[in-house]
N, C-alpha and C positions, 0 to 999 in steps of 0.2 A: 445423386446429389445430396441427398436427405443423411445416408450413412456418414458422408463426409462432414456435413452439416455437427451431424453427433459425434462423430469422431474428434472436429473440431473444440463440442465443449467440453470433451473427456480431457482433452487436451489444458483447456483452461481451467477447469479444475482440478485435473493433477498440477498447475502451475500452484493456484492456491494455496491447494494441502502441503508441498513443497514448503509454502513460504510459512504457515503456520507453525508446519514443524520445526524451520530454521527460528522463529520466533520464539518457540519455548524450548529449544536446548539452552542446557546450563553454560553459561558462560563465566570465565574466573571474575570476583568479587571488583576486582581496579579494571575491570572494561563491561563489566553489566550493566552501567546507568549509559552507555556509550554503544546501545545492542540498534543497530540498522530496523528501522520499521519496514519488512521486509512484505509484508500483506498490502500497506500502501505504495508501496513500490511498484509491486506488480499488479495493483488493483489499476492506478495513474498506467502505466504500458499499456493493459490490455482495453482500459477505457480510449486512450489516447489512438492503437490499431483496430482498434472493433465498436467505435461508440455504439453503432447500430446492435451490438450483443450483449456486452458489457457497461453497466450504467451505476445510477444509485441505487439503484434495488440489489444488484448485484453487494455492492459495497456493504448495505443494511445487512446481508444473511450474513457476509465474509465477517462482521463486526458480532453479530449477535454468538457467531462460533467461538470467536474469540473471546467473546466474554463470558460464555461458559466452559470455557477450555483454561482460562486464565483464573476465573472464581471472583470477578471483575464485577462492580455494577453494572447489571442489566442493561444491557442502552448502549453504555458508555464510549463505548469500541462501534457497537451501529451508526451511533448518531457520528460519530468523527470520523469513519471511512466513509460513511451516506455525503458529506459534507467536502472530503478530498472525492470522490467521483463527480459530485457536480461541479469543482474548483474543472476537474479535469475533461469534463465534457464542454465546458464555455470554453475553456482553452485549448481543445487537443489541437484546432483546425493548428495554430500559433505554433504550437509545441514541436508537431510535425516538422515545421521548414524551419526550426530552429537548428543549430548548430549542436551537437554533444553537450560543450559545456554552458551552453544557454539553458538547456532541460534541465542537465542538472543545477543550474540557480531558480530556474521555476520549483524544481522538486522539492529544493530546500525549502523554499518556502511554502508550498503545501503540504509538507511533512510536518513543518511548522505551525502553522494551522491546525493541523491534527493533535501534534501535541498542546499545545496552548487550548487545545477542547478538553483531550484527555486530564489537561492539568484543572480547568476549571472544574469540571465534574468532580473527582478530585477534594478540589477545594471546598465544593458544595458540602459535600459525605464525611470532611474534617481529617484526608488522609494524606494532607499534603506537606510539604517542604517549606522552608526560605530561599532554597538556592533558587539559579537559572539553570542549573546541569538535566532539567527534564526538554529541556532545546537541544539539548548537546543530539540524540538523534538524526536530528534534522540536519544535522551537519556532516554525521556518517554517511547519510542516506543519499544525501549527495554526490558524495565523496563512489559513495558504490552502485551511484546511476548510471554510468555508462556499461558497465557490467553489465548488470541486469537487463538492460536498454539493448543492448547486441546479445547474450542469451536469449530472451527470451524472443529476438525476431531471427534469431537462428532456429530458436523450436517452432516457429509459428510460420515460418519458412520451408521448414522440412520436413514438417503435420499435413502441410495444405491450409493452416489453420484460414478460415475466412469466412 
């Protein structure tokens, strides 16, 4: 039971690093500000199928990678996945018997939350915009929740993951 157990979080940590690395591939200039947050995507799944495993602690280290992977203020990425996992642990019971395209309007908006963090910090440090196009995310992420939503309970289906 115990090998499964760790096989398990080999499982949801190759999901992560998966999603980090779709995160920092280059993407062309007219769809880069429009790039899927693809770490809270799958941070929200595997909180929502594992609260018992995956929580805000989890969220903290997955934010802190990113933000020295990104060259990002320190925190900044912590503190806004720390914040979409516990969005997604009050909510997962909900989430669950939700419909497909239910999830993905919750998703939206706690991608949206993330962003609207990542945008204030941001704003703190003096590196920010005028537009709304730092939402636009939130709306890919959406858009590419059910995807992700059947991926990864196909991996997590056919790992044992649990």
């Amino acid at each position: 039971m115990s090998s499964q157990k760790q096989g398990g979080g080999l499982i949801i940590f190759a999901t992560f690093l998966c999603g980090i690395v779709l995160s920092q591939m280059p993407l062309p200039d007219f769809v880069g500000w429009a790039r899927p947050e693809w770490v809270a995507m799958i941070l929200i799944y595997w909180v929502m199928a594992l609260p018992h495993s995956v929580g805000v602690g989890s969220g903290f280290v997955a934010g802190i990678v990113l933000d020295v992977i990104r060259g990002s203020v320190l925190g900044a990425n912590a503190l806004a996945l720390a914040i979409v996992a516990y969005f997604a642990s009050i909510l997962y019971r909900r989430m669950r018997v939700f419909p497909i395209w239910q999830q993905s309007l919750l998703v939206m908006v706690i991608v949206g939350i993330h962003q609207l963090i990542l945008h204030w910090v941001q704003m703190v440090v003096g590196f920010t915009g005028d537009s709304l196009l730092f939402l636009l995310p939130s709306l890919v992420s959406a858009v590419f929740w059910p995807f992700i939503f059947l991926f990864l309970r196909r991996v997590r289906r056919t790992f044992y993951v649990s």
